[in-house]
N, C-alpha and C positions, 0 to 999 in steps of 0.2 A: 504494500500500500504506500502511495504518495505521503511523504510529508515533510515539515519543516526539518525535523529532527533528521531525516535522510540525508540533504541539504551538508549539514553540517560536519557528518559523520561518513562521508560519500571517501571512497579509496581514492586513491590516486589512478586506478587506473578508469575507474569508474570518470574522474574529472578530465582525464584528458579524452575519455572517449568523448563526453559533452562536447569540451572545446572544438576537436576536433572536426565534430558532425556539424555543429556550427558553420565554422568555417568554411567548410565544401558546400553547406547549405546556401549561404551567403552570395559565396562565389558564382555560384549558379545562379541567385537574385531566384531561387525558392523560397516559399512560405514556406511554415511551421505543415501549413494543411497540403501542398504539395507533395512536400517530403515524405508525411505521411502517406497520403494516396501510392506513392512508390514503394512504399515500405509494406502498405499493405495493415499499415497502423493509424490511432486516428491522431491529430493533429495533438489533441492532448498527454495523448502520450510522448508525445515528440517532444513537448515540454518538457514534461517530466522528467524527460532523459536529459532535455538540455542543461537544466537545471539541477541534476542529479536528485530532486524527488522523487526518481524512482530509477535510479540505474538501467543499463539497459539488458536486458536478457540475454540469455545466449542467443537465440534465437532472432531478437532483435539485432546483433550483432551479425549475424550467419546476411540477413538482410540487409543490413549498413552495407558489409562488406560488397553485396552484387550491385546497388545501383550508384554506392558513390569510389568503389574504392579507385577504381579509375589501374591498377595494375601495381597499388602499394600494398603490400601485407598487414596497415595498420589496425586494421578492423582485427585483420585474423590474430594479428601477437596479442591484440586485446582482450580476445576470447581468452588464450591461455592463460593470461594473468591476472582477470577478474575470476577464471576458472578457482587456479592458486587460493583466491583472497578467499574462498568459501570453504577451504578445507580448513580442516583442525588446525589451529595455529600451530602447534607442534609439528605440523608433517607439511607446512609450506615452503620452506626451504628446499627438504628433500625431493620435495615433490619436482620440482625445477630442474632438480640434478638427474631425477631417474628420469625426464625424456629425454636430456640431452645425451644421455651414458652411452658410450660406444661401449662397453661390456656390463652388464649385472648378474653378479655370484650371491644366490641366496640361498640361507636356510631359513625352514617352518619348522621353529620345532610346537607348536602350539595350534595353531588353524594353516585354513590353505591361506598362503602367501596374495594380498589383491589384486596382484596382476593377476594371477590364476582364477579370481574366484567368478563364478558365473553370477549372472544379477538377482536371481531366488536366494542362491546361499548370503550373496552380499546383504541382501535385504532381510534376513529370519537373523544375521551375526547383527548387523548394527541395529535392526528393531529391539533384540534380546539383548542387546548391553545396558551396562549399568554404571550413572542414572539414567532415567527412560526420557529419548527424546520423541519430541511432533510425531506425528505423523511426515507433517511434511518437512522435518529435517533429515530426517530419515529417507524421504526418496531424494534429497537432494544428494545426502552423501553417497545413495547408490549410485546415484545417475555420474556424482565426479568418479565415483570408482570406476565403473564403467570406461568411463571416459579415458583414463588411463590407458586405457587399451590400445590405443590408437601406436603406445612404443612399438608393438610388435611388428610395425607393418611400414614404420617409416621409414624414410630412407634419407642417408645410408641403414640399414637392418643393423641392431646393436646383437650383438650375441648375449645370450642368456643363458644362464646355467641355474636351478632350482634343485635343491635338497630337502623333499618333503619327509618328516619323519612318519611312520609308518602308525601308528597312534591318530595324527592327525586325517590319515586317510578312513580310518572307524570309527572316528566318533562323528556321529550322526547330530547335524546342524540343521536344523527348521520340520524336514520331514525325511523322511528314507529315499523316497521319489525326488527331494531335493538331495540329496547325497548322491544319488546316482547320477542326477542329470551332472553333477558337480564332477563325480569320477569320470564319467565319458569325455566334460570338456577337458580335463586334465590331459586326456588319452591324443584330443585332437589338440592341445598346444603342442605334446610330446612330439608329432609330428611335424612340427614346424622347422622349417631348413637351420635356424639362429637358435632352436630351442634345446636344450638338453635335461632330461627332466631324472634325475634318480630320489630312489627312497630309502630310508635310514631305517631295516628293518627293527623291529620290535628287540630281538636277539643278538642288538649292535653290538651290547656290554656285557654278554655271558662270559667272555674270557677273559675280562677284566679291562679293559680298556673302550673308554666312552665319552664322547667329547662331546657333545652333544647336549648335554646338564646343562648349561648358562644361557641356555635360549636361545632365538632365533636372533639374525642379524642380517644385513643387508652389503654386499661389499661393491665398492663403485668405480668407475672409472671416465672422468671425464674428457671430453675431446682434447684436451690438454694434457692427457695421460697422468694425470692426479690421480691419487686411490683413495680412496674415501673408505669409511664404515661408519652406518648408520644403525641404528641402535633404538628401540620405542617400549621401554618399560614401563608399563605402569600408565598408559597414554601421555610419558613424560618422552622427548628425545634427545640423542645426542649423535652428532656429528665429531666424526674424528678424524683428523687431517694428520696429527703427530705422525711421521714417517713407522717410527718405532713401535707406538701403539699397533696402526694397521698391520703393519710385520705379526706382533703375536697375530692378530684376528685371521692373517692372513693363512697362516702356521695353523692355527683352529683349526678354520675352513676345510683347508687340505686335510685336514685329519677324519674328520667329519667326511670328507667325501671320501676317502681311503674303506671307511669303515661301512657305504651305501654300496646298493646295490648295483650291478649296470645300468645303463640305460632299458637292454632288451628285458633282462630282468624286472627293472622296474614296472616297465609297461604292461609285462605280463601281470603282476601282483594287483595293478588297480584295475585293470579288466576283469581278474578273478574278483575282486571288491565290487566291481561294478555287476556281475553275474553275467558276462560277455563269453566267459569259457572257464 
């Protein structure tokens, strides 16, 4: 809803998208009611956004961007970064670093990872958390998780490596039916040319050796060849750049994958999970 209060509290990206639309608006010697009519919105809302009483949607953005972007990406880096400002303040940072990652090395040692999770599972994990939120923060956050997705398929393709421990693939999140459609998508990322998917079976630490105990983690590497590890306990984060620190996580990691399955293996185990064979 429109308001003053919007107004004041409006992002940064949310303000230059205003200025911006303005501007092209202008330029053109467009009304408010014009622009709308192209937009396909009504003039009031054109306001709204000019003024940032009401931000402007993704969807209203997806629209900026055809009638006025003219062959500049500003509409579209805009989408990403008003995207950013709706996620949990803890995970807006990271979130930046994992589209741009020419490689991501993770482990689940607790739930599927949300690159992987399909939008049922996303939605019955963030409805069931605690404290309970909207209704409609809830599909917000699914829809940004969702949205996430889009790393898989950009290019250049980053490579991806995923360590699910074998726990997380049985325990059942929303419904059974929801588990399974979850296993199957698991089955068709596995397939993916940049994807590599293994599982940490149950029976990692019967010989005494098990790395795995300290939780999940996220390991990064950006276009600048920087290594990163990120880290979200507790809905708190932390990002770690110390060369040394990443070294142990990195040392972890490997260890943790020494101790998973193959890849053919693995895919066999959550097919058998999924009741495929």
């Amino acid at each position: 809803m429109a308001s003053a209060e919007n107004k004041d509290s409006a992002s940064p990206a949310a303000k230059l998208v205003a200025k911006v639309t303005r501007m092209l608006r202008v330029q053109r010697d467009w009304s408010q009611d014009r622009l709308g009519d192209e937009l396909g919105y009504s003039a009031a809302a054109v306001s709204a956004m000019e003024t940032c009483a009401q931000p402007a949607s993704d969807a209203m953005l997806v629209a900026l961007k055809r009638v006025l972007s003219e062959g500049s990406d500003v509409f579209e880096t805009a989408r990403l970064y008003m995207r950013m400002e709706r996620l949990p303040e803890q995970f807006q940072d990271y979130a930046l670093l994992e589209q741009a990652a020419i490689s991501l090395q993770l482990f689940a040692a607790n739930i599927i990872h949300g690159l992987f999770q399909t939008e049922a599972y996303a939605r019955a994990l963030i409805g069931g958390g605690c404290p309970p939120l909207s209704d409609q923060r809830v599909e917000e956050l699914v829809q940004l998780r969702m949205a996430r997705n889009a790393l898989f398929d950009r290019d250049p393709l980053p490579m991806i490596e995923v360590i699910i421990d074998e726990g997380v693939l049985r325990r059942v999140i929303g419904s059974e039916e929801i588990m399974r459609e979850q296993l199957l998508h698991l089955v068709e990322c596995a397939r993916r040319r940049n994807v590599t998917l293994l599982v940490l079976p149950l029976d990692a630490g019967k010989y005494g050796e098990y790395d795995g105990g300290r939780g999940s983690m996220s390991l990064l590497e950006t276009p600048e060849h920087e290594h990163l590890v990120y880290l979200e306990p507790q809905d708190e984060s932390l990002l770690i750049s110390d060369p040394a620190k990443v070294s142990v996580y990195a040392q972890r990691y490997a260890k943790i994958r020494s101790q998973a399955l193959g890849p053919r293996e693995s895919l066999d185990l959550i097919m058998r999970l999924a009741g495929v064979k």
